[in-house]
Gaussian input, Z-matrix of N, CA and C with variables (Angstrom, degrees):
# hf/3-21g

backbone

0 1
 N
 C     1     B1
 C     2     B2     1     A1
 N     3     B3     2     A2     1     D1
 C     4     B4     3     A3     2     D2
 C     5     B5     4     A4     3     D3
 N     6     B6     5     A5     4     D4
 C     7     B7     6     A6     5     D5
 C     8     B8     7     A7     6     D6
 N     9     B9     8     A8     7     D7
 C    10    B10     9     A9     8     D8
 C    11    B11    10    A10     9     D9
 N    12    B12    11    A11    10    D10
 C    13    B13    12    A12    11    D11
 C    14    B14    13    A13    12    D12
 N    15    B15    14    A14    13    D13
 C    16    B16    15    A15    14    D14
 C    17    B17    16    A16    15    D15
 N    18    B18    17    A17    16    D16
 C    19    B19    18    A18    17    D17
 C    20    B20    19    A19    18    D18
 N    21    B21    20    A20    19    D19
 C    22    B22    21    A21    20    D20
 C    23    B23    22    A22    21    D21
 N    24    B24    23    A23    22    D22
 C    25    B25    24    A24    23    D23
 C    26    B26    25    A25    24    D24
 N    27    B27    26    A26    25    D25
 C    28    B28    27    A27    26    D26
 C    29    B29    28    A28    27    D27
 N    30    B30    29    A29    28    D28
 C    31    B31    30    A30    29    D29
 C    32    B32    31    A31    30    D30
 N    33    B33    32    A32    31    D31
 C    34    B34    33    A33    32    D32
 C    35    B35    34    A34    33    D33
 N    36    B36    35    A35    34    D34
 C    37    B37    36    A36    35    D35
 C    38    B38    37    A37    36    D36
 N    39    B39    38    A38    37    D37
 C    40    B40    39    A39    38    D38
 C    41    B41    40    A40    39    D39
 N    42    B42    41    A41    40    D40
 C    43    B43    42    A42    41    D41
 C    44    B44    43    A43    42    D42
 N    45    B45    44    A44    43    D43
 C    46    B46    45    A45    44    D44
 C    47    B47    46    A46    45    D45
 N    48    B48    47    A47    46    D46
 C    49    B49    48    A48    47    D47
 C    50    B50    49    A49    48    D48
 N    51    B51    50    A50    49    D49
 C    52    B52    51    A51    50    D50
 C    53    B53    52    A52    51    D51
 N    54    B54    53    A53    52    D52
 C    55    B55    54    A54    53    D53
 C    56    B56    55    A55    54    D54
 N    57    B57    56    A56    55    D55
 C    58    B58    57    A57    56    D56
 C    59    B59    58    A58    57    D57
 N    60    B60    59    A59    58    D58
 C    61    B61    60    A60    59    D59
 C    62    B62    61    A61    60    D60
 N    63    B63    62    A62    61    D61
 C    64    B64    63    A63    62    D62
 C    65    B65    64    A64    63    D63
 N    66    B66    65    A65    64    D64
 C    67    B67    66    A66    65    D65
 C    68    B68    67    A67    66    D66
 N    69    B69    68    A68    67    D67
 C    70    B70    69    A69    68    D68
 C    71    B71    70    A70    69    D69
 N    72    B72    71    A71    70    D70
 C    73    B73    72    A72    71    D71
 C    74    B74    73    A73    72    D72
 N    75    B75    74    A74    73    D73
 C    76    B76    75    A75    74    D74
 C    77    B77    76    A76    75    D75
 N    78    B78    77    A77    76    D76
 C    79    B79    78    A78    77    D77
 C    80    B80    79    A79    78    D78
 N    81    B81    80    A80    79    D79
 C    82    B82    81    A81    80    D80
 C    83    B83    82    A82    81    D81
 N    84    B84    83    A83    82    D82
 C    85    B85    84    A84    83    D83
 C    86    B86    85    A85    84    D84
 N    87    B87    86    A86    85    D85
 C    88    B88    87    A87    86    D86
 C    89    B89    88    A88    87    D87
 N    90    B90    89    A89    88    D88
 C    91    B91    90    A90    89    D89
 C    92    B92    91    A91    90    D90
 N    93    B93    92    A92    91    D91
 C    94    B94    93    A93    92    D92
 C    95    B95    94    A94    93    D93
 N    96    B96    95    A95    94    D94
 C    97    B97    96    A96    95    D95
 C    98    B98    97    A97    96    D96
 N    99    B99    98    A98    97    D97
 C   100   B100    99    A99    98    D98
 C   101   B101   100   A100    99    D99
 N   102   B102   101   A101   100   D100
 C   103   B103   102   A102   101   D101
 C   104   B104   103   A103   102   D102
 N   105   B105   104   A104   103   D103
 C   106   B106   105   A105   104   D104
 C   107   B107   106   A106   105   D105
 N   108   B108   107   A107   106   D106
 C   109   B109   108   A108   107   D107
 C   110   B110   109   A109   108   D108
 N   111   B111   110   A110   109   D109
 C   112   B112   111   A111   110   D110
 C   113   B113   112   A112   111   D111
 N   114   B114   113   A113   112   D112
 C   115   B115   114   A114   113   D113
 C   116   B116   115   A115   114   D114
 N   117   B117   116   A116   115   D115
 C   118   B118   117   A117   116   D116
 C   119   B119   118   A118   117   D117
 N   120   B120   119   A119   118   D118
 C   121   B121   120   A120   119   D119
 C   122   B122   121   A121   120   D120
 N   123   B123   122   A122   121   D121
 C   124   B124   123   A123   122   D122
 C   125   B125   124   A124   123   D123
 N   126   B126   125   A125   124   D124
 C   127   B127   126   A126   125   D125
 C   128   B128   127   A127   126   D126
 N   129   B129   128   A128   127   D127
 C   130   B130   129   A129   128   D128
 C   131   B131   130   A130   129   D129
 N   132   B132   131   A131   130   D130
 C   133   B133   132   A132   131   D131
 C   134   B134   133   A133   132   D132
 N   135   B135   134   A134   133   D133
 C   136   B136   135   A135   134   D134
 C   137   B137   136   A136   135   D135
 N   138   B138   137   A137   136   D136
 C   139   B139   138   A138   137   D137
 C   140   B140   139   A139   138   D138
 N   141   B141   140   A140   139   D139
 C   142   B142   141   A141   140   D140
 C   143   B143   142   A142   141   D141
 N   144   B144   143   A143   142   D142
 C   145   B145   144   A144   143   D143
 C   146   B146   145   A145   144   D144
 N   147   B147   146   A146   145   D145
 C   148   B148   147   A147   146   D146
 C   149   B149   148   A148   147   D147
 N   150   B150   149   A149   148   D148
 C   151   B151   150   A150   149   D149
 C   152   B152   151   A151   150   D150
 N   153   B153   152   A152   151   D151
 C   154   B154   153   A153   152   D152
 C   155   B155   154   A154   153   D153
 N   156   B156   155   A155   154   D154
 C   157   B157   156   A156   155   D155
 C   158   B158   157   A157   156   D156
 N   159   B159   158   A158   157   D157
 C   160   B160   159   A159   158   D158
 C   161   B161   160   A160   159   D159
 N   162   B162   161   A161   160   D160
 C   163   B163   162   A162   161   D161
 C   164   B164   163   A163   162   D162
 N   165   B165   164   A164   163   D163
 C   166   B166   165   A165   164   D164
 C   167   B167   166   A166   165   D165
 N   168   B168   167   A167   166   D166
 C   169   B169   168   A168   167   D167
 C   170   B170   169   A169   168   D168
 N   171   B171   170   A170   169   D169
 C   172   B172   171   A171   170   D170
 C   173   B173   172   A172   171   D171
 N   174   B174   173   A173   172   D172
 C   175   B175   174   A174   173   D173
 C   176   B176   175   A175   174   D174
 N   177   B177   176   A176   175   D175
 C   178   B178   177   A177   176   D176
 C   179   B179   178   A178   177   D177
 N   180   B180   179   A179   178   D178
 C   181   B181   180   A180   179   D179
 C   182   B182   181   A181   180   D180
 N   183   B183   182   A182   181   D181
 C   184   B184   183   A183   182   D182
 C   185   B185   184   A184   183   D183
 N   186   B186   185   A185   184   D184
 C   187   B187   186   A186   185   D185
 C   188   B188   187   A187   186   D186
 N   189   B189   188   A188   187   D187
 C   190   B190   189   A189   188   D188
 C   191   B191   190   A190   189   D189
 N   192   B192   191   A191   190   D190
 C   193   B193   192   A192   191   D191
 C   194   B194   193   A193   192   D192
 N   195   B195   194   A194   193   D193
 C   196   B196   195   A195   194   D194
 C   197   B197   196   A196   195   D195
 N   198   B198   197   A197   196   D196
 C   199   B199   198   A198   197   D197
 C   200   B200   199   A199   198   D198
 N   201   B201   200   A200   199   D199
 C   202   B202   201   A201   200   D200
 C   203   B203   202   A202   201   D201
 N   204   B204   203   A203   202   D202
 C   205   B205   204   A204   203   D203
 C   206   B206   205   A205   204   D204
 N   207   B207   206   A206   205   D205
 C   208   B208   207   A207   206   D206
 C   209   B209   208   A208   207   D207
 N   210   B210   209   A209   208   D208
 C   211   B211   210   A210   209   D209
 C   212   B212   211   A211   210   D210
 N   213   B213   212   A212   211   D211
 C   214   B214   213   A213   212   D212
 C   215   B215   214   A214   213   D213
 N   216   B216   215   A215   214   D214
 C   217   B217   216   A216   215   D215
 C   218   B218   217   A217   216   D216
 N   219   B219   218   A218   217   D217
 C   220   B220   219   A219   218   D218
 C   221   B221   220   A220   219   D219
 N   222   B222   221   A221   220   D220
 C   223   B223   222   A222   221   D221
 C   224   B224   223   A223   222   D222
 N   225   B225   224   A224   223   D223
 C   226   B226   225   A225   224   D224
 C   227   B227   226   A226   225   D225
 N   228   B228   227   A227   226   D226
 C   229   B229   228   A228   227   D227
 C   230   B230   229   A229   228   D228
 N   231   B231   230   A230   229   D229
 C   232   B232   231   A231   230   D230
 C   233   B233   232   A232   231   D231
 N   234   B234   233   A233   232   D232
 C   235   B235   234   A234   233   D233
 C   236   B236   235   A235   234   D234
 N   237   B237   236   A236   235   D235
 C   238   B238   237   A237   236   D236
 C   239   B239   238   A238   237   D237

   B1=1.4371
   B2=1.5280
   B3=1.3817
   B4=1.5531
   B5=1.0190
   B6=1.5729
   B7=0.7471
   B8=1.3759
   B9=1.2735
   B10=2.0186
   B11=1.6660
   B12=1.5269
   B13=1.6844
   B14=1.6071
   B15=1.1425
   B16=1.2484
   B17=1.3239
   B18=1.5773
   B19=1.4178
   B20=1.5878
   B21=1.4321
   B22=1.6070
   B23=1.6176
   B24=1.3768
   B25=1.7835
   B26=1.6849
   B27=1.3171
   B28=1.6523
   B29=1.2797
   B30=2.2053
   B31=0.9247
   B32=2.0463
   B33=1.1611
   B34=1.6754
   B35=1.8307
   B36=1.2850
   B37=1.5497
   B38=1.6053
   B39=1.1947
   B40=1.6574
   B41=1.7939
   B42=1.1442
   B43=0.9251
   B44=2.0346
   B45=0.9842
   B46=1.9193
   B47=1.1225
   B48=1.5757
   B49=1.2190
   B50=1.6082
   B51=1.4333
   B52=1.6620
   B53=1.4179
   B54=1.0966
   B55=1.3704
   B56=1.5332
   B57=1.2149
   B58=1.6950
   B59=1.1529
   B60=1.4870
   B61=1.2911
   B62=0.9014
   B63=1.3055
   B64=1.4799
   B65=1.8183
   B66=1.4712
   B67=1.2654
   B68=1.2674
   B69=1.7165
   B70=1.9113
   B71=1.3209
   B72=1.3747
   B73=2.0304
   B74=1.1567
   B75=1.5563
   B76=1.1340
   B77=1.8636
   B78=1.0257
   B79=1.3439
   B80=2.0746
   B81=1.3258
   B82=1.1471
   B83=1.6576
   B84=1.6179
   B85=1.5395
   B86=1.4692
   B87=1.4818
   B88=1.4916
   B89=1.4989
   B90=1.5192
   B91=1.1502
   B92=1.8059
   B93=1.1833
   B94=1.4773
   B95=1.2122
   B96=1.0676
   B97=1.6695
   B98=2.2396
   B99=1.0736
   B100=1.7297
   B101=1.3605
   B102=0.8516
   B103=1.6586
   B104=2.0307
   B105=1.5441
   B106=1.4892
   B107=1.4300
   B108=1.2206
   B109=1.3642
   B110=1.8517
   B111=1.6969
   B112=1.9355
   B113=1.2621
   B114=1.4551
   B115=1.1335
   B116=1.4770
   B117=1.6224
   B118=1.7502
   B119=1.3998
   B120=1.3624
   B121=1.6099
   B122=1.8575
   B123=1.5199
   B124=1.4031
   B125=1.4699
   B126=1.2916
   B127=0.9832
   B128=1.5374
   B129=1.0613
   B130=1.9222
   B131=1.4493
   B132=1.1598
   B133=1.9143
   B134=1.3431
   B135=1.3301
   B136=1.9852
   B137=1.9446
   B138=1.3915
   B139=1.3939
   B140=1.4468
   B141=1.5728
   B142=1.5404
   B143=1.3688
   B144=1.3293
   B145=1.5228
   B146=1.5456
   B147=1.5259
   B148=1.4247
   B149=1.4612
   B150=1.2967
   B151=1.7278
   B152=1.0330
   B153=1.4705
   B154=1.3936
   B155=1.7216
   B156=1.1487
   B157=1.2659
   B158=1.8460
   B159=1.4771
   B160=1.6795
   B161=1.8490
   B162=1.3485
   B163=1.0660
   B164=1.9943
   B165=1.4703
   B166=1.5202
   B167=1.7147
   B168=0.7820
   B169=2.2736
   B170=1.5288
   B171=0.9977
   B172=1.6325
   B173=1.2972
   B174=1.7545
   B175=1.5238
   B176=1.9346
   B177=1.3056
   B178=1.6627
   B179=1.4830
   B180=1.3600
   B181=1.0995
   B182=1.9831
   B183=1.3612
   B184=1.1653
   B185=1.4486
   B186=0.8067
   B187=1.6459
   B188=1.5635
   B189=1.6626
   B190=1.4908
   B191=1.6838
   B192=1.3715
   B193=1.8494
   B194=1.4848
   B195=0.7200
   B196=2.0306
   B197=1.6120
   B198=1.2645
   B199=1.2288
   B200=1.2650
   B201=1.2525
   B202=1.8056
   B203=1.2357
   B204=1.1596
   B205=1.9402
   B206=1.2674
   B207=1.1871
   B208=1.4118
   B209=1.4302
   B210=1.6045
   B211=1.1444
   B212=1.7704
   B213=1.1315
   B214=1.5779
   B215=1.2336
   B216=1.4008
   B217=1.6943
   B218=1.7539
   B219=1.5608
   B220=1.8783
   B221=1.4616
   B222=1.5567
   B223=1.2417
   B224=1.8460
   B225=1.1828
   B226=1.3992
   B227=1.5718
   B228=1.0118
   B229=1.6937
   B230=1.5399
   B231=1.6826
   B232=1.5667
   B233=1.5581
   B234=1.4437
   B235=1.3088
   B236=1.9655
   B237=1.6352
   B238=1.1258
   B239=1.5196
   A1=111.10
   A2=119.70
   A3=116.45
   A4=132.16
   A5=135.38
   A6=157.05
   A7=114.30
   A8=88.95
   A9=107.30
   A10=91.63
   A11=114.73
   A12=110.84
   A13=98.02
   A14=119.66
   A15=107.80
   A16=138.73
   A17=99.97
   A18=113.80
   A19=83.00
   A20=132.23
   A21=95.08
   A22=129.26
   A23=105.46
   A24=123.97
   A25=99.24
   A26=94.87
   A27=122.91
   A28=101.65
   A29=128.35
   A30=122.85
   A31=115.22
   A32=94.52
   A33=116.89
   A34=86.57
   A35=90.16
   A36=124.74
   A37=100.05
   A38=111.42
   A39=134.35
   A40=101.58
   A41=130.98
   A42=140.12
   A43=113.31
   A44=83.22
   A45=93.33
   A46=94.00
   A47=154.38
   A48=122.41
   A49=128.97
   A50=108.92
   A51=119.32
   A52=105.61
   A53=113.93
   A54=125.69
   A55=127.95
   A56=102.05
   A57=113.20
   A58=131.86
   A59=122.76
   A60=130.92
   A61=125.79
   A62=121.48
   A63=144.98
   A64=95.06
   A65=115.40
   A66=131.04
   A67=119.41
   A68=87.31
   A69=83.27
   A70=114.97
   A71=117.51
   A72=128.59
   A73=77.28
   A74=144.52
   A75=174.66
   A76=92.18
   A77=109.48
   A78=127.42
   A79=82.05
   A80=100.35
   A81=125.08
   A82=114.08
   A83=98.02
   A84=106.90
   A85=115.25
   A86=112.92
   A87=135.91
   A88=118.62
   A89=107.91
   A90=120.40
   A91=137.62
   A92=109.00
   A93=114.25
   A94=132.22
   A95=132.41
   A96=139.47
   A97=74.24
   A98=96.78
   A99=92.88
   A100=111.44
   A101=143.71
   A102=136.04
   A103=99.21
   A104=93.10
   A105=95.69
   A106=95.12
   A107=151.74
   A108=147.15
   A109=106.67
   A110=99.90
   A111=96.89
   A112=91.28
   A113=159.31
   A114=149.92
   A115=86.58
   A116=119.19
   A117=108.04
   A118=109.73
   A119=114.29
   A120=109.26
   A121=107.26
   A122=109.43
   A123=98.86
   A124=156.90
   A125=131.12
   A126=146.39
   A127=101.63
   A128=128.98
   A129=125.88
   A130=103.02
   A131=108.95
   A132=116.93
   A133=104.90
   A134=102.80
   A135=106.61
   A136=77.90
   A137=117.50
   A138=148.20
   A139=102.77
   A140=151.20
   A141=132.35
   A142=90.83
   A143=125.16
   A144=109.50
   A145=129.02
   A146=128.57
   A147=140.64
   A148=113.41
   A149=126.78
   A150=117.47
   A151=113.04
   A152=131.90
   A153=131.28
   A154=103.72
   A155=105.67
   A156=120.66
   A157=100.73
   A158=78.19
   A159=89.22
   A160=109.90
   A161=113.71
   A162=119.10
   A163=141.78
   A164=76.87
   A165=87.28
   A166=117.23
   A167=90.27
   A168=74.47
   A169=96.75
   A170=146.69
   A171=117.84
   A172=123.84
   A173=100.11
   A174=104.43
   A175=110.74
   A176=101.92
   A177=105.43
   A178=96.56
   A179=118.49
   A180=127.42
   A181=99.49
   A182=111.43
   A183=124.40
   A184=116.93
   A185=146.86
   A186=142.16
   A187=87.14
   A188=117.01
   A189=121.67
   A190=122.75
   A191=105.93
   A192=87.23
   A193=113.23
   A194=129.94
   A195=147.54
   A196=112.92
   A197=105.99
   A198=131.18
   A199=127.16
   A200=146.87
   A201=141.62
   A202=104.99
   A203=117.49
   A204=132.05
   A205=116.62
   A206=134.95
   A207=143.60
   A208=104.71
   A209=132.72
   A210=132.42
   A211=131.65
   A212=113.31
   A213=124.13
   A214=83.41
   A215=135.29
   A216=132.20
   A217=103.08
   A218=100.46
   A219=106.53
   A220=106.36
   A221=107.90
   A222=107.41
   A223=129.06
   A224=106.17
   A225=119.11
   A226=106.51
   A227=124.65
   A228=110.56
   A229=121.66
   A230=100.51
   A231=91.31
   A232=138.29
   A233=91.11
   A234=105.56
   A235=98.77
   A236=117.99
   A237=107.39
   A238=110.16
   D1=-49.48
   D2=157.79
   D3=-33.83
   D4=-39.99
   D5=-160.87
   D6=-70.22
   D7=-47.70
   D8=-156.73
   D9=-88.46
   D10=-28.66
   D11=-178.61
   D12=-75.28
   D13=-26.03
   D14=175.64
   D15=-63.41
   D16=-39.56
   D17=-162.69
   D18=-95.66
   D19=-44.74
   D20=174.61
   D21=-75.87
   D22=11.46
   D23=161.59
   D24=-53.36
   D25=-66.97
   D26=-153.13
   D27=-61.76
   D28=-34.12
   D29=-175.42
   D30=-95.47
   D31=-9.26
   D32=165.26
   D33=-49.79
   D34=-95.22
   D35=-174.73
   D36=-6.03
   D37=-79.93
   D38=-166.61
   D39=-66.17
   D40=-31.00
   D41=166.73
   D42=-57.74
   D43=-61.68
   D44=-175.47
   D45=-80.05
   D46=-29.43
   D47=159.87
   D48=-64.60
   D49=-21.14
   D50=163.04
   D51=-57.67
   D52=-48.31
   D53=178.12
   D54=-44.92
   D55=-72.07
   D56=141.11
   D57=-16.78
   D58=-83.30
   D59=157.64
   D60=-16.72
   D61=-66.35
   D62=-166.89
   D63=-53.13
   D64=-75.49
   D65=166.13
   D66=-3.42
   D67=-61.65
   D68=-169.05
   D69=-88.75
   D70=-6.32
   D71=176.26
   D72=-61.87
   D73=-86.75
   D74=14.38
   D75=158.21
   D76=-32.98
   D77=-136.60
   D78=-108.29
   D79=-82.51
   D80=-165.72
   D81=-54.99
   D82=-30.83
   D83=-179.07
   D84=-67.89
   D85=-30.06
   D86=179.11
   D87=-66.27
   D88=-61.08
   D89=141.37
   D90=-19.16
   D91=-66.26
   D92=147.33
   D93=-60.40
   D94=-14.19
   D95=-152.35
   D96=-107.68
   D97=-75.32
   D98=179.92
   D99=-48.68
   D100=-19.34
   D101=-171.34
   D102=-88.19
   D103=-44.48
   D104=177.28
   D105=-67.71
   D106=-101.82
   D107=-179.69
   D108=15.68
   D109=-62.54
   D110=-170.51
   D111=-74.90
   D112=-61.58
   D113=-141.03
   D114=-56.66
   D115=-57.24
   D116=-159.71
   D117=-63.98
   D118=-41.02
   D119=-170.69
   D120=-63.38
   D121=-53.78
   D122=143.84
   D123=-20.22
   D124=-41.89
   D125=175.37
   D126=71.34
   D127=38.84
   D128=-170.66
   D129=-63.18
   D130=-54.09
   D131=-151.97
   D132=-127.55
   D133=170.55
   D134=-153.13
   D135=-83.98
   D136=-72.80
   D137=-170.80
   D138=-55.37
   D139=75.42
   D140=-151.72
   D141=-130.48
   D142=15.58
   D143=153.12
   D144=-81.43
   D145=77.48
   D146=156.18
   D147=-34.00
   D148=-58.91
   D149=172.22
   D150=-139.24
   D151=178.58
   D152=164.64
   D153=152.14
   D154=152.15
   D155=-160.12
   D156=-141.29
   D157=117.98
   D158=174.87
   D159=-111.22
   D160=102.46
   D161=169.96
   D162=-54.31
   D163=-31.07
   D164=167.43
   D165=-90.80
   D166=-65.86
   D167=166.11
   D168=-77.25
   D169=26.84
   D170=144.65
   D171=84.24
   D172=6.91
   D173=-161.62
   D174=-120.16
   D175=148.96
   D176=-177.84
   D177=-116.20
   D178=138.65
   D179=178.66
   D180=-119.55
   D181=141.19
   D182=-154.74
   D183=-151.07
   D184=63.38
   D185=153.53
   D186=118.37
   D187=63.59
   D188=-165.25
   D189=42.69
   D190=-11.58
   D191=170.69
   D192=-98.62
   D193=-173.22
   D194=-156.14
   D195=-142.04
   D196=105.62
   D197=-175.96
   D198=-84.37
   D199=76.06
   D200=171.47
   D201=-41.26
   D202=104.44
   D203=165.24
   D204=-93.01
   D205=114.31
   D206=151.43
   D207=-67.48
   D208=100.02
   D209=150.66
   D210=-73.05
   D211=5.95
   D212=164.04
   D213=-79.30
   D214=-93.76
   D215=-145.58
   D216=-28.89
   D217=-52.81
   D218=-168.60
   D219=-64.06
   D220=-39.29
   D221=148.43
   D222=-14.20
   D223=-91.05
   D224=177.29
   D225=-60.28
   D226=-52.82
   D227=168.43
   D228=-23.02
   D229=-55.16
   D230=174.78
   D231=-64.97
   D232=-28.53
   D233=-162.88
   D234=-70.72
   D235=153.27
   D236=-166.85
   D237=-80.14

């Protein structure tokens, strides 16, 4: 009986820190996505793309540079 309270302790535990995580990507990505938004309405910086993701060419653009993403590979990452 210890045992089993334990290991669903342990899977609580590991669970709500996924949880967490998730949150603040979740959190932080939003965060950026609005900051890029005021910079553009702004006009601050020559380069004012902060994030963005272009699905059809495959590409993430990130702190003004442009990224080639293979989403099959991230693909298989998730999968168990």
């Amino acid at each position: 009986m210890e045992r089993y309270k334990r290991i669903r302790k342990e899977r609580f535990i590991r669970r709500s820190k996924a949880f967490v995580i998730l949150i603040l990507i979740i959190g932080m990505t939003y965060g950026l996505i609005e900051v890029n938004k005021s910079i553009k309405d702004l006009n601050l910086i020559n380069n004012d793309n902060l994030i963005g993701i272009d699905m059809k060419n495959r590409t993430v653009d990130f702190l003004g540079k442009s990224y080639q993403v293979d989403f099959n590979i991230i693909k298989d990452l998730i999968k168990p």
